[in-house]
VOBA-1610 file (N, C-alpha, C; in pm, whole numbers, padded with zeros to 5 digits, always signed):
BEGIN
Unk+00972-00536+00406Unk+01063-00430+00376Unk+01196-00484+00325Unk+01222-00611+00370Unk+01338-00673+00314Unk+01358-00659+00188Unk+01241-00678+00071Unk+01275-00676-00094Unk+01242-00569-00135Unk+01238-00437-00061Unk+01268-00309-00144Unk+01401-00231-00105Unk+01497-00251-00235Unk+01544-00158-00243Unk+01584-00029-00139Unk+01708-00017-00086Unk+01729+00125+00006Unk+01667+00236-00025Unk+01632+00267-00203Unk+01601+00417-00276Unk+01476+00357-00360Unk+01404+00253-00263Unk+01255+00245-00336Unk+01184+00403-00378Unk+01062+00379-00424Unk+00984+00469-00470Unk+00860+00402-00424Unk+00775+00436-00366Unk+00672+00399-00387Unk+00597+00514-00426Unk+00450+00453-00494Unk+00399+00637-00540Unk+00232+00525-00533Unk+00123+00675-00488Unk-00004+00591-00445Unk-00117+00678-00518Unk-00128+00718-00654Unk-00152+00816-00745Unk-00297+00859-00706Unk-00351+00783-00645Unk-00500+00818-00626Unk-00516+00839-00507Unk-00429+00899-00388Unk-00435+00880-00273Unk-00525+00998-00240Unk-00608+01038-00123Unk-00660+01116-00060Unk-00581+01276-00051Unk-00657+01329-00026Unk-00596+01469+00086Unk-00549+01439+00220Unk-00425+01462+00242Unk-00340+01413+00398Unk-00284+01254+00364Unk-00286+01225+00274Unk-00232+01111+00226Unk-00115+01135+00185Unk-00004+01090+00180Unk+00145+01110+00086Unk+00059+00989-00049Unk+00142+01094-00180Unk+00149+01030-00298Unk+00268+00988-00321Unk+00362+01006-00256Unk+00475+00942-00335Unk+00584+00986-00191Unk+00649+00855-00159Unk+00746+00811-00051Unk+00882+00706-00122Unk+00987+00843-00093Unk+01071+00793-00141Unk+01229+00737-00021Unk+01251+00597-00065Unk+01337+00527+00036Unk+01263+00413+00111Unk+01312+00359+00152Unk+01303+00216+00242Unk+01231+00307+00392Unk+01299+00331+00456Unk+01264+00398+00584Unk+01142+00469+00598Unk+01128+00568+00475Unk+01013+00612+00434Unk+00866+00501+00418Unk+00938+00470+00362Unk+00824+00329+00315Unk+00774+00280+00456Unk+00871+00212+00526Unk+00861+00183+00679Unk+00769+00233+00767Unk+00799+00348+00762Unk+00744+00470+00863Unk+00616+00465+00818Unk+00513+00423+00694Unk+00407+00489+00670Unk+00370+00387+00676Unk+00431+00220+00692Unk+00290+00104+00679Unk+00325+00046+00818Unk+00398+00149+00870Unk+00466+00081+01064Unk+00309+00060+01139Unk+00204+00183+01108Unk+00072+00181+01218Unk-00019+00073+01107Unk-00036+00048+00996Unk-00109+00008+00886Unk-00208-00146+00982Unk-00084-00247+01073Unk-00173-00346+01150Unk-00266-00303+01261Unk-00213-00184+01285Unk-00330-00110+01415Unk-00452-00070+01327Unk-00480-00133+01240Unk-00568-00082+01159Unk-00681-00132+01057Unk-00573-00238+00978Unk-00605-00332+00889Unk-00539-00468+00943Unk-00669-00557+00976Unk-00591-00690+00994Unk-00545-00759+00864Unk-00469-00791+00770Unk-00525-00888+00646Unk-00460-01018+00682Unk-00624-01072+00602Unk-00595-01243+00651Unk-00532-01291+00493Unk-00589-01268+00444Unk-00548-01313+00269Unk-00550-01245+00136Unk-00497-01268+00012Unk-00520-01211-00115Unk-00549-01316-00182Unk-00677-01325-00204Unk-00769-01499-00275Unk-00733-01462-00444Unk-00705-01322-00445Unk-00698-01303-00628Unk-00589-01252-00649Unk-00481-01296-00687Unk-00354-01266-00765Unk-00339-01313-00894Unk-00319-01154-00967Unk-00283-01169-01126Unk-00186-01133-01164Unk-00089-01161-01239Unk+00041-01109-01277Unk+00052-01080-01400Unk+00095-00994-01488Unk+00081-00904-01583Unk+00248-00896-01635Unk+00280-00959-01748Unk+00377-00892-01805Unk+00372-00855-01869Unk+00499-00708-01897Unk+00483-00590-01922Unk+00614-00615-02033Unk+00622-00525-02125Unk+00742-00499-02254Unk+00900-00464-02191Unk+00915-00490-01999Unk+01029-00426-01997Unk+01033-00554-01832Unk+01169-00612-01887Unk+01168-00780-01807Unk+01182-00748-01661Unk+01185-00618-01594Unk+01191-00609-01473Unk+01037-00487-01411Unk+00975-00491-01510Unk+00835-00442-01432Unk+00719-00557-01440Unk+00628-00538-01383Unk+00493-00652-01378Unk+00399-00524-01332Unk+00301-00603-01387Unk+00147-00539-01323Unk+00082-00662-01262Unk+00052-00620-01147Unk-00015-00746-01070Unk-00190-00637-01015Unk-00340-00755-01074Unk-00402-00748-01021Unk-00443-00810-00886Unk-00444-00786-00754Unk-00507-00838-00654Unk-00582-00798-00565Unk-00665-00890-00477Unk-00758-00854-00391Unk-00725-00865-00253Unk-00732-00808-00157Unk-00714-00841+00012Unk-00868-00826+00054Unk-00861-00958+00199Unk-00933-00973+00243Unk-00903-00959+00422Unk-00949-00938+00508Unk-00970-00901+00603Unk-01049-00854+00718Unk-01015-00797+00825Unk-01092-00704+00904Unk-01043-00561+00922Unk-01117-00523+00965Unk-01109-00318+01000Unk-01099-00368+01159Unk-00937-00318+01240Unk-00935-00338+01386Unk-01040-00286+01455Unk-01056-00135+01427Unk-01136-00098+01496Unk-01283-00060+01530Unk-01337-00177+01428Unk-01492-00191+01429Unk-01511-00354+01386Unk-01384-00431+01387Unk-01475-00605+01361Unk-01497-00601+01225Unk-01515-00496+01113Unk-01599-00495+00998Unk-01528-00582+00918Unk-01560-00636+00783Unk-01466-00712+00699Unk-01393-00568+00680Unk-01285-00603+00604Unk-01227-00543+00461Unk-01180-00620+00379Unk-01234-00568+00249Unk-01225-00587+00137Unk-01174-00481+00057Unk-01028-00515-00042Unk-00990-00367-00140Unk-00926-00459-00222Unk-00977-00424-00347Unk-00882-00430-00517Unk-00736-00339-00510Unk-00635-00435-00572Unk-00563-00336-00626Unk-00519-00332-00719Unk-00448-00265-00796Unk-00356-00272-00925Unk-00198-00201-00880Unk-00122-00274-00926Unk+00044-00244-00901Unk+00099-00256-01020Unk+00175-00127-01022Unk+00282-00188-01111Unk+00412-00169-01059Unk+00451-00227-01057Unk+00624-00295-00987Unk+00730-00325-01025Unk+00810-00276-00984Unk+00966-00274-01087Unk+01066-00350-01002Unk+01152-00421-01029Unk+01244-00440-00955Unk+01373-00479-01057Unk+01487-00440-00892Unk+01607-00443-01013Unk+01735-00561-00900Unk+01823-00615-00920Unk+01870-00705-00829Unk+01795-00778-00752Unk+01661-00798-00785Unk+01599-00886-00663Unk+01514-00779-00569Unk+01533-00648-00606Unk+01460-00537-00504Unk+01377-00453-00543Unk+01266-00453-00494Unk+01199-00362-00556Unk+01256-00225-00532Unk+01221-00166-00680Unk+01268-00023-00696Unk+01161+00114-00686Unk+01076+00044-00747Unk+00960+00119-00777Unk+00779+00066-00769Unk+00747+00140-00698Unk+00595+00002-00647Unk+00515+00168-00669Unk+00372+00135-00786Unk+00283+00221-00809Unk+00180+00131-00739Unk+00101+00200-00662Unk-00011+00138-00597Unk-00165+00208-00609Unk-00230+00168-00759Unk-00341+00234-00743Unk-00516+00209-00697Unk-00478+00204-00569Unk-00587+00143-00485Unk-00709+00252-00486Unk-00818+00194-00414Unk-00962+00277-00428Unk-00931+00368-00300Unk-00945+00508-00293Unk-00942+00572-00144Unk-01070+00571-00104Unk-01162+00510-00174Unk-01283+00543-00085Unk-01307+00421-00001Unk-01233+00322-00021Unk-01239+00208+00055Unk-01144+00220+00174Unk-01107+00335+00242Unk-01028+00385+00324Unk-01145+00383+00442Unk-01041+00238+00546Unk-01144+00279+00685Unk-01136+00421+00754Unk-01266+00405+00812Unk-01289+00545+00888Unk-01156+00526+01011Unk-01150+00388+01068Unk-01045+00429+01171Unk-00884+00454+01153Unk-00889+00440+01021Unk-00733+00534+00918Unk-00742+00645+00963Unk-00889+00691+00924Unk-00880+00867+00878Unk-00926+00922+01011Unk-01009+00863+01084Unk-00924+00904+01228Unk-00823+00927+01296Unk-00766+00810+01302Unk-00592+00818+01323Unk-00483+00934+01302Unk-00522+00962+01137Unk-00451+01048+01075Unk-00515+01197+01098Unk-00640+01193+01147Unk-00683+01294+01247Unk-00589+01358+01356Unk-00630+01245+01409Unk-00558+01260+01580Unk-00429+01317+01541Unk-00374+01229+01421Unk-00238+01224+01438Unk-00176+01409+01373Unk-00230+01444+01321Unk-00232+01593+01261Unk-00255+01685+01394Unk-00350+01628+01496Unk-00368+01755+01557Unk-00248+01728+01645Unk-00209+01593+01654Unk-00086+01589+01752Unk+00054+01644+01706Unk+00015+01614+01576Unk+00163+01661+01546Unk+00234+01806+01549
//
């Protein structure tokens, strides 16, 4: 959270139903990847690609994470594509268009529970 920006953007264009597409601010940002280790262990990203783009403060980066799902042992495995802006050293703007179907079941549990609790 340190290299984004106070008035980041993040935006997650392909996200689910009950998913936020777009979280705007640092805190915001915070708040939504605070449970993300109760969830997803990641051990590594074995594939990083970096992509420059016509404008000296965005990139497109292809990469892969590797891991486990906490609450079944399972691997995980997810592709992503970003494109990423930054301005002073901070990110400003982070597009994250990941696969939702590669969404563990114990996410969409969570976010179960967490709906009926709320």
């Amino acid at each position: 959270m340190a290299l984004c920006d106070e008035r980041a953007v993040f935006e997650f264009p392909f996200a689910p139903e009950g998913y936020p597409r777009r979280l705007e601010g640092r805190a915001a940002v915070a708040g939504y990847l605070r449970d993300y280790p109760d969830h997803i262990d990641l051990h590594a990203f074995p594939h990083v690609e970096i992509h420059r783009t016509g404008r000296p403060d965005t990139i497109v980066v292809e990469m892969s994470a590797t891991g486990r799902i906490v609450a079944s042992g399972a691997p995980y495995a997810m592709d992503y594509v970003v494109v990423m802006t930054a301005v002073g050293g901070r990110i400003t703007r982070y597009r994250d268009y990941w696969n939702p179907l590669g969404v563990p079941a114990s996410m969409d549990a969570a976010k179960t529970r967490t709906a009926r609790e709320g």
